[in-house]
Structures are given as structure tokens and as C-alpha cells.
N, C-alpha and C positions, 0 to 999 in steps of 0.2 A: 708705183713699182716698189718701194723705199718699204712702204705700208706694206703689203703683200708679203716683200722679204722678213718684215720683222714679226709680221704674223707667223709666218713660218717656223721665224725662230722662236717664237712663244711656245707652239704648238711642241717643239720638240722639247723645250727647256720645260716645261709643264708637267708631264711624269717623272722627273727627278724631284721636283719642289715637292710634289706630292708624297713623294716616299719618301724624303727627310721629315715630311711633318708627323707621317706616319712612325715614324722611328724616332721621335724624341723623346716619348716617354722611355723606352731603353733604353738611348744616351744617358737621360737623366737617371736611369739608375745604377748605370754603370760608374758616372763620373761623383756621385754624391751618394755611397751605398747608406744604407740604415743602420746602426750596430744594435745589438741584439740589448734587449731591456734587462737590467738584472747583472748582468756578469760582463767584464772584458774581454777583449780578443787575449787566446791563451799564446803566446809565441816558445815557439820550438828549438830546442836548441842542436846542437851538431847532432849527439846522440836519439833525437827525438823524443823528449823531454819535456814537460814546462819549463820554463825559465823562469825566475822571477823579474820584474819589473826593475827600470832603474833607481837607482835607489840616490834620488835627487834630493833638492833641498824641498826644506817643508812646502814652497811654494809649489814647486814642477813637481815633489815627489806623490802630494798628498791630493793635487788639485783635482775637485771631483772625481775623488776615487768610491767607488759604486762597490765591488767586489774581487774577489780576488782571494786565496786560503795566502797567509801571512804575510798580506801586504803585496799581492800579486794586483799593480795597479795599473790596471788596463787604460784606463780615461785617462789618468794622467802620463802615460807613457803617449797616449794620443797627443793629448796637450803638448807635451812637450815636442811631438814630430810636427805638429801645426806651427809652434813659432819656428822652427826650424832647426831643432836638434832631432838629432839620431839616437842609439842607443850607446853608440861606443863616445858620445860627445857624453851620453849622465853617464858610462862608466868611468870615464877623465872628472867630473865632476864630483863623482864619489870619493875618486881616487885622491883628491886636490880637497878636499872636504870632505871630509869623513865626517867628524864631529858636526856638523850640520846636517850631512844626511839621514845619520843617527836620529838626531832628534827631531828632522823630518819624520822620520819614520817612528818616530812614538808618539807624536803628534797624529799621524792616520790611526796608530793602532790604539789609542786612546777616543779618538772619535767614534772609528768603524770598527772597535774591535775586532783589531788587525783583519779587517776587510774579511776575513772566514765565513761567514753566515752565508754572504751571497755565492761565492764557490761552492761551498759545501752545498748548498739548496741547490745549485745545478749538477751537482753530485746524485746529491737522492732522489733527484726528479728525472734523473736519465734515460726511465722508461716511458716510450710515448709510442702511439700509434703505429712512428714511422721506423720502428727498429725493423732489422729484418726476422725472419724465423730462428735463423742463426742466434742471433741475440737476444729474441723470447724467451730464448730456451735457456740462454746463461742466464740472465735475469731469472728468469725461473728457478733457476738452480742455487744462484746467492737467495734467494728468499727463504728457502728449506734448510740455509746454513746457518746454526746456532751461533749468535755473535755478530752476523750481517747488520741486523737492522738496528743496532745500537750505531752502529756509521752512516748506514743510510737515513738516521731520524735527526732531521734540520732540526727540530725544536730541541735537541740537546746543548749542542755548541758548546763544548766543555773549554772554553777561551777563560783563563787565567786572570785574576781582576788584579786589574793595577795599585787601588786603592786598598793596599792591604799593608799589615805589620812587616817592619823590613826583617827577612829572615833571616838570621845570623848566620845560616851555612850558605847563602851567599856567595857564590863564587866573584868578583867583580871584573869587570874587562875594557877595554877601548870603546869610550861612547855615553859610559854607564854618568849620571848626575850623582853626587854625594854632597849630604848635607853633614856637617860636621859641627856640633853645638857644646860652648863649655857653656856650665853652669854653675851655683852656687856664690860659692869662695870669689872667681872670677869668670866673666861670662863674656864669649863673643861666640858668632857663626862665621863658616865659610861655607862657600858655594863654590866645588871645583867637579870638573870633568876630566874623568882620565882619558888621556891623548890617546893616541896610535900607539905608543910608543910603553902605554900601561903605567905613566906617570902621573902623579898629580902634585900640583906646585899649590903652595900655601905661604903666606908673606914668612918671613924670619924663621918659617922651618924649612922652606925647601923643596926640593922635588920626591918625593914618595911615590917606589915602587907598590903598585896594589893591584896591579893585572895578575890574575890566575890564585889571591888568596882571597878568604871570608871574610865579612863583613864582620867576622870577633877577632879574628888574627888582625884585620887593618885595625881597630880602635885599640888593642893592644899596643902595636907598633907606635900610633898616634901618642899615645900617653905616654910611650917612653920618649918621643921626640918631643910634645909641648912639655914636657915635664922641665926642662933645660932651662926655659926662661918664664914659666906659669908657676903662679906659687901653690900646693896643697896641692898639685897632679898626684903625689904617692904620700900615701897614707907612712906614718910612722908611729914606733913607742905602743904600740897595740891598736890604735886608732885609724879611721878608715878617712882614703883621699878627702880633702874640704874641698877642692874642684871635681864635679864629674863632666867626662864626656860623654858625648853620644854620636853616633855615625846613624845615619838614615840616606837612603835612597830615594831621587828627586825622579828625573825620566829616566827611564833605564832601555839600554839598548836594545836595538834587535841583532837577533843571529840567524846567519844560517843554516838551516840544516836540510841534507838529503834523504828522500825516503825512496829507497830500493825494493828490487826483490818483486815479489807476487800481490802487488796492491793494485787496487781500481787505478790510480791518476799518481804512476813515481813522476819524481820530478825533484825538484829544489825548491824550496819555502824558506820565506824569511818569517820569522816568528819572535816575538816577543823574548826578550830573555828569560821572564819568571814561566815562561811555557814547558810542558813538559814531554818526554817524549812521544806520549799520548794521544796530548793536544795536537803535536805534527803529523804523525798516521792518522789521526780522523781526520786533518784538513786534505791528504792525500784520497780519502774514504775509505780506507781501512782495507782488510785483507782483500784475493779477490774469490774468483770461485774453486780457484788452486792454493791459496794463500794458507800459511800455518796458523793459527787464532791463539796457540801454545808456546810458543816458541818464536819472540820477535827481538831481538838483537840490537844492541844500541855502541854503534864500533866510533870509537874515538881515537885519534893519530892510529888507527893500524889494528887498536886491540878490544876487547868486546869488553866494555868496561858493565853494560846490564842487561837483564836478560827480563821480556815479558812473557805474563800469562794472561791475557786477556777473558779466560774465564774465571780468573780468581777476583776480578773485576765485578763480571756478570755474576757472579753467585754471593761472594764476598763485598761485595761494595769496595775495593781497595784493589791495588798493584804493590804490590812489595819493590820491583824493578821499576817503574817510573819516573826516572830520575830526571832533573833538570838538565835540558839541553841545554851544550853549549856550543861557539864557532863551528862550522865545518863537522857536527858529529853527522852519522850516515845510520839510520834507521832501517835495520834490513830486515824482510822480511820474507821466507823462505818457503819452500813446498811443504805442505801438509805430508804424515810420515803414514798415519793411522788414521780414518774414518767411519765409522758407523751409521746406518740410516734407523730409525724407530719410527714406527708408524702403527697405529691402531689405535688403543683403547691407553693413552699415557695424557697428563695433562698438558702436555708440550711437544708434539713429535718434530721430526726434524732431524737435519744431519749432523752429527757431535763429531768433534776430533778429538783424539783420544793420547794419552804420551802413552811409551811403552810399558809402563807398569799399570795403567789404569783394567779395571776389568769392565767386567756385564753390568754389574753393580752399580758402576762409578755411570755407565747409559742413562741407567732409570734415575739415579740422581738425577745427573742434567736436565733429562727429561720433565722432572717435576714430580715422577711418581707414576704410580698405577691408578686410572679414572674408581671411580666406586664400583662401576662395573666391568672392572678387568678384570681377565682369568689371570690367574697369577703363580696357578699351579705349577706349570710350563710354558718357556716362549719357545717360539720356533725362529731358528736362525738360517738365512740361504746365505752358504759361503761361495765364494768365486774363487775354483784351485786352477790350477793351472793350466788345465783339459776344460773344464765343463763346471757346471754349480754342482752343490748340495745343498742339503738339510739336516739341520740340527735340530732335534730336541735336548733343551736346557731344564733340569730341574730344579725349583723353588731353591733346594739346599745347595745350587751352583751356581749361584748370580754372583756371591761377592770373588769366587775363584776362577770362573769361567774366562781363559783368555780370548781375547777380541783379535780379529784382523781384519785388514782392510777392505772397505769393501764390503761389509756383512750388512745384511741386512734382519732386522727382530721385526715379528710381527706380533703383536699383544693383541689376542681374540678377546670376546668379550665371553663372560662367565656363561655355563647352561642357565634357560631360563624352568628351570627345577627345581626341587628341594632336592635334599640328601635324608630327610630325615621328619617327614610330614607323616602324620596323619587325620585324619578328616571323622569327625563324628555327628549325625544330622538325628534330626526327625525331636523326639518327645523328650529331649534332656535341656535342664535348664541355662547349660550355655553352648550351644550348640557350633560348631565352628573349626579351624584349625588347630595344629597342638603338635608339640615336638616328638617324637616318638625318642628322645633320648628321658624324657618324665613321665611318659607313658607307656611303659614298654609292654602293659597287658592289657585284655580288652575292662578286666575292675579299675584297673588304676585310670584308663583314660575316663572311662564311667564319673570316677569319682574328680577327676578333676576339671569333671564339667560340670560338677556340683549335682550329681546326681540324676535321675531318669523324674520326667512332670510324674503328676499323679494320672494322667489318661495314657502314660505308656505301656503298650503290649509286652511284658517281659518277657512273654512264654517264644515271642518266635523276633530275635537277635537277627540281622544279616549281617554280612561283615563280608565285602568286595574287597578280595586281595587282588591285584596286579601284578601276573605271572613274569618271569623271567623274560618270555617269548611275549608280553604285553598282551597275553589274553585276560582273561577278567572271573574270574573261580568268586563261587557266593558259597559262604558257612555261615550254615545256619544252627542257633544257635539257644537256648535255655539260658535266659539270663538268672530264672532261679535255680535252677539245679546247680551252677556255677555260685550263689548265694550261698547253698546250701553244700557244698562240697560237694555233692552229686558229680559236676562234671568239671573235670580240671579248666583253668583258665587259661583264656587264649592267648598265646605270646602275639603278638603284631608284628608287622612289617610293614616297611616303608612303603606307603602309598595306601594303606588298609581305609578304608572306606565305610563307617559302620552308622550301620539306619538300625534307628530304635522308630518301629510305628505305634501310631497313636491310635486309638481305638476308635475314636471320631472320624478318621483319616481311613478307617475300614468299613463304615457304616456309612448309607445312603442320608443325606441331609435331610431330614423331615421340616416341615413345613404344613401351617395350615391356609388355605386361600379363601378371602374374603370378596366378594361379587355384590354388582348391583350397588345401593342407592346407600354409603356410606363415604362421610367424608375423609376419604385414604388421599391426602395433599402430596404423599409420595408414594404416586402412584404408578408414576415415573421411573421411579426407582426398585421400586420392589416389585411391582404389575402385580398387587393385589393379594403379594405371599409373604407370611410374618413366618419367623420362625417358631419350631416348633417347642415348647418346653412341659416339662413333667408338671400333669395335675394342670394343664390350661384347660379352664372354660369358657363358656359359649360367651359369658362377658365380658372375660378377659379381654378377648377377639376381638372383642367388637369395642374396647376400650383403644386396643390397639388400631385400630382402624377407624379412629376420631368417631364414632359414633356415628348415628343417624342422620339423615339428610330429612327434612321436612317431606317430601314425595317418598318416604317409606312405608310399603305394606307392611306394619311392625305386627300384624295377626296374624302372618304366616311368614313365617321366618325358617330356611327350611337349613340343613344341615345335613349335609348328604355324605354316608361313611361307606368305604370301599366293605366290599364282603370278603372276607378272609379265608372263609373256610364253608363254602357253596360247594356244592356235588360235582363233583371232576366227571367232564364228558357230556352231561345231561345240557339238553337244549333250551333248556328250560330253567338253566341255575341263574339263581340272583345272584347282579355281580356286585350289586349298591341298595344300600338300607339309609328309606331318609328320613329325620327328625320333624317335627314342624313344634314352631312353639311361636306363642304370643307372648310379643317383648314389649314392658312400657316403653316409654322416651326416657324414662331415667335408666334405662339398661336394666333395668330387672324383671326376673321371671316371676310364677307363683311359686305357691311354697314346693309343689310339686317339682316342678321344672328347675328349681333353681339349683347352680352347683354343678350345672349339666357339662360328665370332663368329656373335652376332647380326643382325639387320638392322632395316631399324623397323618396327612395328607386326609385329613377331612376338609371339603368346602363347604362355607358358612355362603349362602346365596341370600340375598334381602332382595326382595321385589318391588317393581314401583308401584303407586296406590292406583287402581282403575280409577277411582274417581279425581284423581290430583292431572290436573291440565295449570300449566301458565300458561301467565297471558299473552294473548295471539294478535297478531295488530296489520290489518289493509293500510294503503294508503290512497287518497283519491287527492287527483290533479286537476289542475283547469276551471273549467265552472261550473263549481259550485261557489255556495256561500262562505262555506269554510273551508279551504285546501288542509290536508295534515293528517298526520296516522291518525286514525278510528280504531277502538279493545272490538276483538271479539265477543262479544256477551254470549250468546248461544251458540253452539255447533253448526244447527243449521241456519244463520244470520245469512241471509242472501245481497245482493246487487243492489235492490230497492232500500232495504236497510241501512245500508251505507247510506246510500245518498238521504235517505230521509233527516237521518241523525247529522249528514252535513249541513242541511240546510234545502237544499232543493238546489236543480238548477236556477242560473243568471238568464238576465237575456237575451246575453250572446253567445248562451250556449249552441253549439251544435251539434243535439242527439245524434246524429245520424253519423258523426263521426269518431262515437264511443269508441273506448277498446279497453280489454282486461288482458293486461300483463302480467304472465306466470312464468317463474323463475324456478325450475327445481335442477339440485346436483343428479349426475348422471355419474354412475358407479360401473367400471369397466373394468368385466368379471376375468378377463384375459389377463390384466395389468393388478400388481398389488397396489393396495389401497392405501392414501396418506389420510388417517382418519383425521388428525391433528388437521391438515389443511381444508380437508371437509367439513368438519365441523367451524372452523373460523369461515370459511362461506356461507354455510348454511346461517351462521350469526350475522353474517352482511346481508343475510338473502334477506331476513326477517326483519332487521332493522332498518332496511329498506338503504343502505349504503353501499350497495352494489354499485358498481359503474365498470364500465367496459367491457370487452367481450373475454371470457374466460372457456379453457377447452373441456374442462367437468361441467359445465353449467348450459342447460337445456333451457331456452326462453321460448315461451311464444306468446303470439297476437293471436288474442281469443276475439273474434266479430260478437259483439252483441249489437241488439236492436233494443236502444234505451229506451227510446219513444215508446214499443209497445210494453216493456218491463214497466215503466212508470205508470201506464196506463193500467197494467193486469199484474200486481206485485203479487210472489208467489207461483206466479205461472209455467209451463215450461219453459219459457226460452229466461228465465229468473235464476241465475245460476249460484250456487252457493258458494259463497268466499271463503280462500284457504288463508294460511298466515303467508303474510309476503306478498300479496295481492296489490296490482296497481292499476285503478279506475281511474283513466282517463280520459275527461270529457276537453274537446278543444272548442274553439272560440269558431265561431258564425266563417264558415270560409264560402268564398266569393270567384274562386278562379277553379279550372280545370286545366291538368297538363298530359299532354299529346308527348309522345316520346315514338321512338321506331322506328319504322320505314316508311317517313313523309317526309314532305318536300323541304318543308322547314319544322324541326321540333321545335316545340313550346309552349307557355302558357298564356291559356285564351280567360276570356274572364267570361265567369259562368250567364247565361241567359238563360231565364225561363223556359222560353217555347223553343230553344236549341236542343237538337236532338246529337245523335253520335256522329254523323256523316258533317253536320254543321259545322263540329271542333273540328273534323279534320279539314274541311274545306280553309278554317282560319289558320291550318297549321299549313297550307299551299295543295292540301289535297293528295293521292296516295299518290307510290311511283309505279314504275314495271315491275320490279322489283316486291313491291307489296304484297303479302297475303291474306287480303281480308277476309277468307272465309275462318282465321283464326287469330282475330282481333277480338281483343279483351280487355275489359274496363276494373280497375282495381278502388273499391269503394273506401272512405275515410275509418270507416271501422275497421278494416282489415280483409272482407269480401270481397271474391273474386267472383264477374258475371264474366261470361265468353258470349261472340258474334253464333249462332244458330244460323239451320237453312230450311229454308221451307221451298220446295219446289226446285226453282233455279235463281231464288231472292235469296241474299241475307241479311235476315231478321238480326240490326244492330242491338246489345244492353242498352237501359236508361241510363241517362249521365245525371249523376248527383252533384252538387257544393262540393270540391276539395277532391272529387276524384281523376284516377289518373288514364288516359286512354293508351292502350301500347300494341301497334300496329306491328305484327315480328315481319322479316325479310326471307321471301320466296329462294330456298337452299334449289342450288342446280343439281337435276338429278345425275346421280353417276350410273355412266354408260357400262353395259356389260361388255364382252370382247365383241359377241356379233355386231352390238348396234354401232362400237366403234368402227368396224371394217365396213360395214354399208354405211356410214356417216361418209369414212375415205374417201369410198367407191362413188358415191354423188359427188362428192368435191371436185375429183379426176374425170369423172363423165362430163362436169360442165367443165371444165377448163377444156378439157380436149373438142366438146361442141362449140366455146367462143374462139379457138384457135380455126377450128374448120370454116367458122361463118369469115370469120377475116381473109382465109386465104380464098374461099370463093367470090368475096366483093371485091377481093383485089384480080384475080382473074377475069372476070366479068369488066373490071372497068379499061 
């Protein structure tokens, strides 16, 4: 019973255990959150604010401080809540310790200088995926603002180096380390820190006020106070002190100071003393997308003691106003008064702010200028009045007076892509091309400052293309001599004038003479056969150009075939060609008669090939013979027997009976144009017998010969004469016969003497139903085909030879016309309906 109840209680206590286990990792990240890598938690003050950090001793103040803009120390303000202080426990600490906290805090800002990098870096990296639209768009908007990304750029960090010359103007204050060194005459150092209270106590002189003067005003004061009991402090008698002092800066304080007004991040920053006001608005991140970049304000007890311009910065490398912060000064920064946006064709566009006296002028400065391709003539300006926009047109000679107002926007278009002052001269002058129409303002002068007209230009007829107002296209034409000659005045020009001098060659048909036939022309390719034409060529020239003679030339008739010029207009009967013949040696020369024979154009020079000039032609014979391998043709008509005699004779294992002569010729398809090139490179495989495979121009066939009686009766008809490309192929003694078709089993049977046709097929299982043997047919080793014959109601089988093939075809079903379909039905239906009727009468019957 005991058991049962505590099951019970298991069963209910079980979904709670469950869902605490479930929920742990929440707890755990609720009770041990992560803090963010890079930068400290920023804490807020009444007004909503940063505040800075406590400002504890070097231990609590500094202790892994990570980031934070001047000493904003986030981990060690941790640290310090971890051992169990608060914030108002390190402001009692500060309070009770100043002079420690101090130089805690020069001790961070010497390590991390003053922690700034890493603030500032999550400053300028505050745009991320997860802003809203809202906040794309101001981002957006500080990007296009001239001055922005000098605050947004982490890699500047203009932090103030500690390590530096102590600067006489100097202000000094509570916190500050002073090193004070006599020398020469008499020599000692002190090391003091001015209190709270801006004192500094040094043995036998005293307490010295030095809060609020310079680092020259305190060593003054010093040397009139050691002067009392140091000997050679003050020089006398013309002579200068034999003791010098020196005053130098050891840690030097931090201060605070406020940055107000229209910035990314106001707040309170504690900064370095030698920092400037500067250096505190970039740790703020500088103005915001309202903020003034002209006008930044540096108020000390009450009164504006400097005034920034942060573009005298950006253009200038320098700030005039930049002064050293001190305690409690308040960095304001205020609404922009004046803005302008520039966009288009400028080296820098973007939004400038402008003081009230700046003009249009002072834009394009900022800007950088106008690109190479600005119009620059006029900008157009949209202003926003107090109704609605407009448009400005600004000209060139009103940039630097043109007043600006808020708001405006310039647009700088880019230049026409045109000339103002082109003109163009082409065709048969020696520099032919572009040209200013301010040097050439006639059509002689531009003539002549293209160095004149070739010697093939047509002077008599000038064009000259002016480009109408309405961009129509007017031709004047034009006597370049009579304008030579005073005759006709000279053309003034206009911009865009277009002037063609032609060339006389450029008006005449290109003549040429054509060389054909049996001449080694290597670019043949290139010219197809046509040399140009020139004055006084002869018939050897031609034929000089045309590499000469090829060994298969009919050099006895050489014929030269010239157009007829001047044949009877209309008559049916006129000659329209007159041809030459002449006998050329191999050295290119004529007789005396003939030689010197000139040309004209478009004469063709034809060379013929010699009737009696054949290469050599080459069979090949396979198989056996005695000697397999290409065989020359000797004679034209060298037949079948020939071959083979010159091979040797057959082996013997030949088997005549399964000769055959393989002929290979290209096939030319009159419908499709022809790739003679690829023709010809076949026709040279065809011959050289390195053909292989099937090709779609190439026509092969099995020629049946009957060797046995060729060898017996050489010469005879059935002795066929061999072409080039020929392949006699004799095979080896065959022993088997194969059966294929419509039998029971294909295959091959092995040949028997006294086996007839019906034999093989009984060894291949005999015909089917299916079989048609009244047209069964035997395919012989040489390439011959016998077919099954009928005599009567017999069919008379072919002999079966060595190596042939038997091929029984399959009996096709005949197709039914409509009628014999519908009487096929009509039987199907008559016996179904008579074995239904016999069923039901045995069933009634029994």
C-alpha cells in the first residue's frame, strides 16, 4: 500500500522535475549573464547620460579595464561590485583619495590609452544588421555628411601621447606629478603632487600654490623661492644663474570633462589632462546627423572660453580653437545653421555645412572640385522656399558670389559628349583625321595642315559634309583646283565639316590577273589564284608570281584567255574571248617571238595538266598471298591476275572461293556544297589505303570475284581491271557455315562435304511456323548472293560453300483489309454463339 502511494507521489512530483531540468539553461543565463566582448556595460545617469566610471584606486580603478572613451571602466567598476562595493562606496573613495585615484587613473590611461579605442570602435561599428529602417536611414544620412567619418574611423584615435616634452603652457592642477631638478652649481630633485587643495610642499621651502598656473609661471615662482637659501639661483653683475632649474611633468591628471549638444554619445568623459578638446568629441563620436561640424563651443565656469571649426581640421590639418581641457569644462555642440548637398560629377560629393558667409564656391572647394568630366559651365541648384521647391541655374562667373541656403541641393551633370569646334578630313591626304576648326578655319588651310592631298587624289571633285543646324547632312562639292588657282573662292568651314578627298584607285575596279591549273600558287588559299594587276606584266611575270611550274604541266599549250572589249553589240555571233596559246620552257621562257607577251587586266593565264603525266597508283592485296602490301600500278589496264602474280601466287590455305575486291570511291552531293579540302584529304586515305571506318561521302563496295577461274583464264571476262585504292582480299581455307533467321536454333555448323542446304538447317534445329523457305538465301564468301528457287511444288535449295552464310527470313502476317476483318469477327461470334447453344441443349437434355 505504502509502495502504491509513493508511486503515486512519484508520478505527480515527475512533471515538475522535468520542467526544472528543462529550464536550467534559462536560469543559467539569467543568474550568470555573458558581458559583451570589447566594451563595458555604459551606466546611465539621472539625465540619461553615460557616466563615467568610479574613479578608484589604481587597483579597483584600473583592474581589467577593456574599454571605455576616457577611462569609462566598465570591468573594473564590475570588479569592484563583485568584492562588494557600489558606486557611491568608489565615490567616497575618491573623495577620501583623490591623489590615488588620480594616478590610478593615469596608470589605466597610460596602459589603455585612456581606454578610448575600444569605445570609440563600438562607436563606429554601430551599424549592424539589426538597426531598424528608422536607423538605416540616419546612418545613412551621417555617411553623406562631410566630417562624419573622420569620428566614425576607429584607426584614428587621436589620444594624446603621455611621452612627450613637458609644455610650458601647462596649466597645472590637483593630481598632477611634478618633477623639479636643480642643476649645475647645486643639484638636488623633488618629486611632489599637488593636493586637492593645488599645493605643493617641498622640504625648507614650503607649501607652493601651483593649481591653475603654467608650467613657466611655477618655475619662476620656484626660483624666486630656492633662491633664499641655494646659492647661484639669480644670476648677477651681467652674468647668468650657476644653479638652473627645471620643472617636468611625472603622471599627470585626469579631468573631466562634458560633451553636450547634438553628438552621437553626450555624456561625461574623464580624459587625460594633456587631451584636447578634440580628443573628447571624438571619444563622444563627434557630431550627430543634426550636429554643427563649424561651430563647436568649449564653455568653461559659465563663459565660451574656444570656439571650433572642424573643417579647418579636414582641409587644413589644424584647429586654431583646440584648446586643452580642463576640470569640469563642457564641450557643446549645437544645430547645424546652413547645409548644402552636391552630388554628380565632383571629386567628393556629399553634404557640407556651410557658416553664413561661405558661398557656392566655398561647396566645390569642400567638395574637392569638379571630376575631368564636369560640365562646369552651370550647376543647377533645387531650393526648398517655404511653399514648394525650385531651380536655380548658377553661372560659371557666380560660384564664388552666389549665396547658399539651407537645404539646397547642386547637381554637376557631366560635360556633352561633343566637340565645339571639330572638324574631320578623310580619304587621299597625308594625315588624315581630326583637327580644330579654330586652325583651320578653310577648306586650304585644313588641306594643308594635313600636310597636303597623296599623289592618287581626285582634286577635280572635293566633298565636304556640313551638318545643318536641323542636323540634316548638305554635300559641297567642290574643285580643289580651281580654288588652287583662284578660280573659285575658298570654303569657310563649320563645325562638324566632314571633307572626303577620293582617290582614284578608290574609283576604279581592282584589276587582277588569274592563274589556273598546274602552277605551284602555295597561297592559294589566300589569293584563289588572283595576283594583282600592274602596268607592262607579262606572261612570265605571272607565272613568276605564281611559283612556277609543277612537273604534270602541259607547258606546249599554255593558253591565256583575254576578254573581248570591243566585239559587235547585239550580234549572236560576237566573240566575247580571244585566246593566246604559247609554248613555255621550264625555265619560264618563251621564243623569240612570243616573249615579252604583256598582259592586260583580268586576263586568265590557264596551264593544263600533261595527258601523258599519271602518278603512281597503288592496290592493296590481303590474306593469301605470298606477299601481303600495296602493289604500283605499271599499266592502265593491269588486271586481278596481275596482282596477284606479282604477289606471289596464292598459299595453301588460301581460299579462292572466298575472294573479294574492295572499292572505295567519294560520293559528291550535287544538292549540298562541296568541302573539297575534305575531299580531297579522303580521296588521299582512299589511295593510300588508310581508310578506316564508315564515312557519309564515301561509297564502298564488295565486288564477287571468282578467283579460281580468273587464275585459271587470266585476261578473261570475269578478270577485272584494277583502279587506284583497290583491295584484294583473299581469306584463309574456312571450315564452318552459319545459319541465322527463322530457325529453331541460329548458328554455326561446321561445313561437310556431302551436306546439302536443308542439312545446315536441320543442325540449326530445323525451320519454325514462322519460316519462309520459299525465300531462303545463301550468302557466298566472296560477296554472292544464291536464293531458294521453285520448281513445281519443290524448293530447289542453293549449294552451300566453306564460310557461307545461310539466312532463312520470317513469314510477315498478312494485313487484313476491312471485309476480311468483319468476316474474321463474324466467325469468331458464330462459334461462340454455337458452343453456347450446344451447352445449353446438353444441359437441358440431361
Amino acid at each position: 500500500m505504502n509502495r502504491s502511494r509513493l508511486a503515486k507521489s512519484y508520478k505527480s512530483i515527475l512533471p515538475y522535475f522535468l520542467s526544472l531540468i528543462i529550464s536550467l539553461p534559462a536560469f543559467s543565463q539569467v543568474i550568470a549573464p555573458t558581458a559583451p566582448s570589447g566594451a563595458g556595460p555604459t551606466s546611465t545617469g539621472a539625465q540619461g547620460v553615460p557616466q563615467s566610471g568610479p574613479r578608484g584606486t589604481g587597483t579597483t580603478g584600473t583592474g581589467n579595464t577593456q574599454s571605455g572613451p576616457g577611462g569609462q571602466q566598465g570591468t573594473g567598476q564590475q570588479g569592484a561590485n563583485q568584492q562588494g562595493g557600489n558606486q557611491q562606496q568608489g565615490n567616497q573613495q575618491q573623495g577620501n583619495d583623490g591623489q590615488g585615484g588620480d594616478k590610478g587613473k593615469n596608470a589605466a590611461n597610460q596602459n589603455g590609452q585612456n581606454s578610448e579605442g575600444g569605445e570609440q570602435s563600438k562607436i563606429n561599428t554601430s551599424t549592424s544588421t539589426t538597426l531598424t529602417p528608422e536607423e538605416q536611414a540616419k546612418e545613412a544620412m551621417r555617411q553623406k555628411i562631410y566630417g562624419y567619418s573622420i569620428f566614425a574611423d576607429k584607426n584614428l584615435a587621436p589620444i594624446p601621447d603621455l611621452q612627450i616634452v613637458t609644455p610650458t603652457t601647462y596649466v597645472v592642477g590637483p593630481g598632477d606629478e611634478m618633477k623639479i631638478y636643480l642643476y649645475n652649481y647645486a643639484e638636488s630633485t623633488y618629486e611632489v603632487v599637488v593636493n586637492k587643495d593645488g599645493f605643493i610642499s617641498i622640504p625648507r621651502v614650503g607649501n607652493v600654490m601651483v593649481a591653475g598656473r603654467t608650467i613657466e609661471e611655477i618655475r619662476k615662482i620656484l626660483i624666486d623661492k630656492f633662491a633664499k637659501f641655494v646659492p647661484g639661483m639669480l644670476g648677477g653683475g651681467g652674468e647668468t644663474a650657476r644653479t638652473k632649474l627645471m620643472v617636468t611633468l611625472g603622471e599627470v591628471r585626469s579631468v573631466k570633462v562634458f560633451v553636450t549638444g547634438e553628438v552621437i554619445n553626450p555624456g561625461t568623459y574623464t580624459v587625460s589632462s594633456l587631451s584636447s578638446a578634440f580628443n573628447a568629441l571624438y571619444q563622444a563620436g563627434g557630431p550627430n546627423e543634426i550636429g554643427s561640424f563649424r561651430e563647436i563651443r568649449v564653455v568653461r565656469q559659465g563663459k565660451v572660453v574656444s570656439k571650433m571649426d572642424i573643417y579647418d581640421y579636414l582641409v587644413n590639418g589644424k584647429i586654431d580653437g583646440d584648446i586643452r581641457v580642463q576640470e569640469n569644462d563642457n564641450i557643446v555642440v549645437g544645430y547645424y545653421l546652413k547645409r548644402a548637398e552636391i552630388a554628380g560629377m565632383v571629386k567628393r560629393p556629399g553634404i557640407y555645412e556651410l557658416t553664413p558667409e561661405e558661398k557656392l564656391g566655398d561647396v566645390l572647394r569642400y567638395s574637392g572640385g569638379f571630376n575631368d568630366k564636369a560640365y562646369r559651365a552651370r550647376l543647377k541648384i533645387q531650393r526648398i522656399t517655404s511653399r514648394e521647391r525650385k531651380i536655380l541655374d548658377v553661372p560659371e562667373t557666380q560660384y564664388d558670389t552666389f549665396e547658399m541656403a539651407t537645404g539646397d541641393s547642386i547637381t554637376v551633370e557631366t560635360v556633352l559628349d561633343r566637340y565645339e569646334n571639330i572638324v574631320t578630313i578623310q580619304g587621299a591626304v597625308m594625315r588624315p583625321g581630326e583637327y580644330s576648326l579654330d586652325n583651320s578655319p578653310t577648306l586650304k588651310q585644313l588641306i594643308e595642315n594635313a600636310q597636303g592631298m597623296r599623289e592618287d587624289a581626285f582634286v577635280g571633285r572635293v566633298n565636304v559634309l556640313r551638318t545643318r543646324e536641323d542636323l540634316t547632312i548638305q554635300t559641297i562639292p567642290i574643285n580643289y583646283t580651281d580654288v588652287l588657282n583662284g578660280v573659285t573662292p575658298d570654303l569657310v568651314l563649320t563645325r562638324l565639316d566632314e571633307v572626303i578627298v577620293p582617290s582614284r584607285f578608290e574609283m576604279a575596279e581592282t584589276a587582277f590577273v588569274s592563274v589556273e591549273g598546274e602552277v605551284n600558287n602555295t597561297k592559294i588559299g589566300e589569293n584563289e589564284g588572283k595576283f594583282p594587276y600592274t602596268t607592262d606584266m607579262t606572261l612570265e611575270d605571272v607565272l613568276v608570281q605564281a611559283g612556277g611550274l609543277k612537273e604534270s604541266a602541259y607547258t606546249s599549250e599554255i593558253e591565256v584567255v583575254r576578254r573581248k572589249r570591243n566585239s559587235v553589240a547585239g550580234a549572236a555571233n560576237a566573240q566575247i574571248s580571244e585566246v593566246y596559246k604559247f609554248n613555255v620552257n621550264r625555265d619560264l621562257s618563251l621564243n623569240a617571238k612570243a616573249t615579252n607577251f604583256v598582259l592586260f587586266p583580268f586576263d586568265q593565264v590557264i596551264v593544263r595538266k600533261s595527258p601523258n603525266y599519271v602518278e603512281q597508283q597503288t592496290v592493296f592485296v590481303e590474306g593469301e598471298v605470298l606477299v601481303n602490301g600495296p602493289y604500283t600500278i605499271i599499266n592502265k589496264n593491269d588486271k586481278i591476275s596481275d596482282i596477284i602474280k606479282r604477289a606471289g601466287g596464292l598459299t595453301e590455305l588460301a581460299y579462292p572461293e572466298g575472294a573479294t575486291l574492295l572499292r572505295r570511291t567519294v560520293v559528291k552531293n550535287l544538292d549540298e556544297p562541296v568541302d573539297y579540302e575534305q575531299v580531297q584529304q579522303t580521296e588521299k586515305r582512299i589511295k593510300s589505303g588508310t581508310l578506316t571506318g564508315d564515312l557519309p561521302n564515301v561509297k564502298e563496295e564488295k565486288i564477287g570475284i571468282v578467283l579460281k577461274n580468273i587464275l585459271k583464264n587470266p585476261g578473261s571476262f570475269e578478270d577485272l581491271v584494277v583502279q587506284e585504292g583497290d583491295i584484294i582480299r583473299i581469306p584463309k581455307r574456312l571450315e564452318t557455315v552459319q545459319v541465322t533467321g527463322s530457325v529453331l536454333y541460329p548458328t554455326t555448323v561446321k561445313y561437310g562435304k556431302g551436306m546439302n542446304f536443308t542439312d545446315y538447317i536441320s543442325q540449326s534445329g530445323g525451320f519454325t511456323v514462322q519460316s519462309l523457305r520459299k525465300s531462303s538465301y545463301i550468302k557466298y564468301p566472296n560477296g554472292n548472293i544464291d536464293r531458294t528457287r521453285r520448281f513445281l511444288f519443290f524448293n530447289v535449295y542453293p549449294k552451300v560453300q566453306p564460310g557461307s552464310e545461310i539466312f532463312v527470313p520470317t513469314r510477315a502476317a498478312p494485313a487484313l483489309n476491312p471485309q476480311q476483318t468483319i468476316a474474321t469477327a463474324t466467325g469468331l461470334l458464330g462459334s461462340v454463339m454455337s458452343l453456347i447453344l450446344a451447352v445449353l441443349a446438353f444441359r437441358s437434355i440431361n
